[in-house]
C-alpha positions as CSV (number, residue, x, y, z in Angstrom):
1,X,82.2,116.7,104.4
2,X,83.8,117.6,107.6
3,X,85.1,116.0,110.6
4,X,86.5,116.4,114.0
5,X,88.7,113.6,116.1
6,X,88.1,112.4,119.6
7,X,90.4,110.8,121.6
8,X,88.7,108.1,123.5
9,X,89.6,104.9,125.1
10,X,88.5,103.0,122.4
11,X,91.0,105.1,119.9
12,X,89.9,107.4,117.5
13,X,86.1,108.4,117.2
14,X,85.8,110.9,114.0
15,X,82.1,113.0,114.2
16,X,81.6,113.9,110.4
17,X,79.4,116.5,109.6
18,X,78.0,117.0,105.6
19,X,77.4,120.2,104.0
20,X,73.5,120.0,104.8
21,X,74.1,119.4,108.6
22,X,73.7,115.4,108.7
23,X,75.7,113.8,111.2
24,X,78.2,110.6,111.3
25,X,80.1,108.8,113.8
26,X,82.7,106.7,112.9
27,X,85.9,104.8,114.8
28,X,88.9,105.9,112.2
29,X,92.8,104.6,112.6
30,X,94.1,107.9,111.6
31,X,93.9,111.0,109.0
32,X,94.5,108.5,106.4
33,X,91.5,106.4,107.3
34,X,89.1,105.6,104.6
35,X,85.8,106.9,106.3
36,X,87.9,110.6,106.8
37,X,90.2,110.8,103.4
38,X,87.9,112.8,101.8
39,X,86.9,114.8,104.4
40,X,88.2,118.0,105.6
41,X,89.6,118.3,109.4
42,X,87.5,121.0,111.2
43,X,88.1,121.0,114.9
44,X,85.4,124.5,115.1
45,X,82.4,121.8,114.4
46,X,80.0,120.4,116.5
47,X,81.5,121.6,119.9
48,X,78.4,120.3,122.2
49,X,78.1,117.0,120.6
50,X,81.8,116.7,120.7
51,X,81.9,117.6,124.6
52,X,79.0,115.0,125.2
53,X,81.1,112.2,123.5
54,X,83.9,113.5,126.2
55,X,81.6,112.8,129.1
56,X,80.0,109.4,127.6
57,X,83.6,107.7,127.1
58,X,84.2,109.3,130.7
59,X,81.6,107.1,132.2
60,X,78.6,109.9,132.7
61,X,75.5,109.5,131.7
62,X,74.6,111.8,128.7
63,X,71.6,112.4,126.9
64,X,71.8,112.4,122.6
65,X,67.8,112.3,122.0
66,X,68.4,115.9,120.4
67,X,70.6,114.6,117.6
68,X,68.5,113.9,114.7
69,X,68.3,110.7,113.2
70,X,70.3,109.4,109.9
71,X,68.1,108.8,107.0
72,X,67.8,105.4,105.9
73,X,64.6,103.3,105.1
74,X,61.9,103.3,107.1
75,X,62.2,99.8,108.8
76,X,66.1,101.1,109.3
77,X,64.4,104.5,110.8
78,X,62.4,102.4,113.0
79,X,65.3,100.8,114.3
80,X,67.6,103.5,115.0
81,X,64.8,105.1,116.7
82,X,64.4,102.6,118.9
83,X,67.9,101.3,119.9
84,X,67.7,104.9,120.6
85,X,65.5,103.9,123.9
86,X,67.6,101.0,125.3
87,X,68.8,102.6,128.8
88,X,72.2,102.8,129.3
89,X,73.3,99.7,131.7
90,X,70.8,97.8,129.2
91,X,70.9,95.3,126.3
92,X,68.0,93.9,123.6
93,X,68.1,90.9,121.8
94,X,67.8,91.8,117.7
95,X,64.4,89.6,117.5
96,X,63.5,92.7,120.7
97,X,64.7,95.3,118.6
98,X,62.7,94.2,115.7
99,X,60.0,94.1,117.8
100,X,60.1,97.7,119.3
101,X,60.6,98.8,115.8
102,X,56.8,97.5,115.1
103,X,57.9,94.0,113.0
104,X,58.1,90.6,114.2
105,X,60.7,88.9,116.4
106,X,61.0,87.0,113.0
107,X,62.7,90.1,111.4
108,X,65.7,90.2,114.0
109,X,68.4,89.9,110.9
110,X,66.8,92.7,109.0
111,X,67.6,94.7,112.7
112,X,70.6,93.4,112.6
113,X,71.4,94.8,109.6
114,X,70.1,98.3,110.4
115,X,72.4,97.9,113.8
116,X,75.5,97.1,111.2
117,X,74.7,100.5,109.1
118,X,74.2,102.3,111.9
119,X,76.1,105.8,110.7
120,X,75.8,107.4,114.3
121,X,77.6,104.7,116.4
122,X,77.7,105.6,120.4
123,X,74.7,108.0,120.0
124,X,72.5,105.4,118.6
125,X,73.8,102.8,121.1
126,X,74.2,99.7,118.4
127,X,76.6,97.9,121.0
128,X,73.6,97.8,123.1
129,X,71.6,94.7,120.9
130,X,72.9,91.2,121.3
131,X,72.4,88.2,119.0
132,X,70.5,85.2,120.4
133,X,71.4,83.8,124.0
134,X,73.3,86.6,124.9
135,X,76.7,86.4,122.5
136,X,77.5,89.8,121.4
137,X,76.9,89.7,117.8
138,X,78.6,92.0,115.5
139,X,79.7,95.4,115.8
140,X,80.9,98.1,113.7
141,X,81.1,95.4,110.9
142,X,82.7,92.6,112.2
143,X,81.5,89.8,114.0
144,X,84.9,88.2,114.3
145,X,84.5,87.7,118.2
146,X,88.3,88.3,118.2
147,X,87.9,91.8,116.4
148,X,88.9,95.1,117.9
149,X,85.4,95.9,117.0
150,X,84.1,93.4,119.2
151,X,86.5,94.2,122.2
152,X,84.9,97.6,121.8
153,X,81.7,96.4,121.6
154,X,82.6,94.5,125.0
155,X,84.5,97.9,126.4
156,X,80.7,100.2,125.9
157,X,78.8,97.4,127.8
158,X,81.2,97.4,130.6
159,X,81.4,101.1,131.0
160,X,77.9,101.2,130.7
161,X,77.5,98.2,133.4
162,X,76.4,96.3,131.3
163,X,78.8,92.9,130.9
164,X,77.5,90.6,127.9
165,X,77.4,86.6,128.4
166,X,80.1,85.2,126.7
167,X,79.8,82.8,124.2
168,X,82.0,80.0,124.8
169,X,81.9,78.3,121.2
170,X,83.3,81.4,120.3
171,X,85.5,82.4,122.1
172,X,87.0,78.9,123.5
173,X,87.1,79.7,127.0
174,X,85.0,82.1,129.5
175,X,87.0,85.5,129.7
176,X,87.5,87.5,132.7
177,X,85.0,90.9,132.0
178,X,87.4,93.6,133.2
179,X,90.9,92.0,131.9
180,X,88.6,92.1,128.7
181,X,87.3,94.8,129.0
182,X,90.1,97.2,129.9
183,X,93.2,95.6,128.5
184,X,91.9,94.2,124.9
185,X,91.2,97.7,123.1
């Protein structure tokens, strides 16, 4: 397995590329990081891709529909697929995610769950399905709503335009969207 660093706002994003050409995305802390350790540093792979990350965490709009989907089971398959169509600026509720996918509202955890394993993170736009009433749900793992994975979260709906609801059970107290936004990473 290889992989190749961005810089981006949010820290480091790591694209990680297996010998038969499947693709990864991952947040990482550093060269030591877990998801990386095993995994040999190769700044020569996936130029484009890398260069469309660039322009995403830059604010432009940019198109991933070319990047083939991970493998995973078909009702995961069906999800990816369709997060894959949420426009940018947008946001789906999992129970509408399930539903796109072709199962019932009913089946919104088992969405969730394909959202939480999603292995290509900013190019199928997870951050872009909420839980019920709006909160933000998990992200990358975590649905501590005090997590740096859930100021991220929070950071790609912004720069998308797209500001979540905030949950004030969760969070104690309503929170200003850009001094969240911008300042929490």
């Amino acid at each position: 397995m290889r992989y190749r660093m961005i810089e981006t706002p949010t820290g480091l994003f790591a694209l990680l590329q297996s010998p038969d050409g499947r693709i990864g995305s991952t947040w990482i802390v550093d060269e030591d990081d877990p998801a990386v350790v095993d995994c040999e540093c190769d700044e020569s792979i996936l130029s484009d891709l890398t260069q469309r990350v660039r322009e995403y965490f830059a604010g432009r709009i940019v198109d991933f529909s070319d990047v083939p989907l991970p493998e995973g089971s078909e009702f995961f398959s069906r999800c990816w697929a369709a997060c894959r169509t949420i426009p940018r600026g947008e946001t789906r509720g999992y129970g509408e995610l399930a539903e796109m996918s072709g199962a019932k509202a009913a089946a919104a955890r088992a969405a969730g769950q394909a959202m939480r394993r999603n292995p290509l993170p900013i190019i199928v736009p997870c951050h872009r399905v909420l839980a019920t009433g709006g909160r933000l749900g998990g992200f990358c793992g975590s649905d501590d709503p005090q997590s740096r994975q859930l100021n991220v979260k929070r950071w790609l709906l912004g720069l998308e335009g797209a500001s979540p609801r905030v949950d004030r059970e969760s969070t104690g107290a309503v929170i200003e969207e850009q001094e969240l936004l911008f300042n929490t990473i």
